[in-house]
C-alpha positions in Angstrom: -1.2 -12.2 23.6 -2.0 -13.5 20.1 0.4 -14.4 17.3 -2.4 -13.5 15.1 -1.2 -10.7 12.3 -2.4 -7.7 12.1 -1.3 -7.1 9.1 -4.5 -9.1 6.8 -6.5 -7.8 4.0 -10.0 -7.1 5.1 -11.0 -8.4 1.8 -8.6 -11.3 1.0 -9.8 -11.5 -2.8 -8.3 -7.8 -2.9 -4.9 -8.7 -2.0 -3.3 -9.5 -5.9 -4.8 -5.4 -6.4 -3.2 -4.2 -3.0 -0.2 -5.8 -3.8 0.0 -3.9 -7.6 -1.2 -0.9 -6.2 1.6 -1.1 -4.1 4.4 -1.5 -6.9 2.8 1.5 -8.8 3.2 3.6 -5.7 6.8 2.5 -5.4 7.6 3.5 -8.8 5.8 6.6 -9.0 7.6 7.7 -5.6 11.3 6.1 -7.1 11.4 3.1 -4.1 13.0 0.4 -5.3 10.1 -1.9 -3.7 11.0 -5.6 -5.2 9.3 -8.8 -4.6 10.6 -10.5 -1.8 12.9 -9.5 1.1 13.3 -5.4 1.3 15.4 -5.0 4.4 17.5 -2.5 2.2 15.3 0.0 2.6 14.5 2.8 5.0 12.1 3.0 7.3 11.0 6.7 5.7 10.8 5.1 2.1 8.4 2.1 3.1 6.2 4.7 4.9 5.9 6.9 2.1 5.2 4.3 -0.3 2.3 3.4 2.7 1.3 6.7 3.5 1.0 7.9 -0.3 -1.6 4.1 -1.2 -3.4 5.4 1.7 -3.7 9.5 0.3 -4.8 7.8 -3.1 -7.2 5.4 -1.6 -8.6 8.3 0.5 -9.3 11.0 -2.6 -10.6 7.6 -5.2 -13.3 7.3 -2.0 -13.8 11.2 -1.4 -14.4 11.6 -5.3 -16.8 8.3 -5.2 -18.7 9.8 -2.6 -18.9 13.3 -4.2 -20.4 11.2 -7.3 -17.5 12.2 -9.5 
């Protein structure tokens, strides 16, 4: 088995936006996401903050393709 994370940019030079993107998600959803450790918080908030980058990231690309 690998120790290898899963958990790696595809594009490293994108990280810095990822990581913004993420804090505006936070916000907008009202998780207190801070820089750093974030044991504090739930399971469901982390996931939403996760689930709601990956809605946004799926309509910005629908609406690309759709020439909009």
């Amino acid at each position: 088995m690998s120790n290898k994370s899963s958990n790696t940019a595809a594009v490293p030079e994108a990280k810095g936006a990822l990581d913004k993107f993420k804090y505006e998600v936070a916000s907008e959803l009202g998780v207190p996401l801070t820089d750093g450790y974030n044991g504090n918080l739930t399971s469901k908030q982390n996931g939403s903050v996760g689930g709601y980058m990956v809605k946004k990231m799926i309509e910005a690309q629908e609406k690309q393709m759709a020439g909009k």
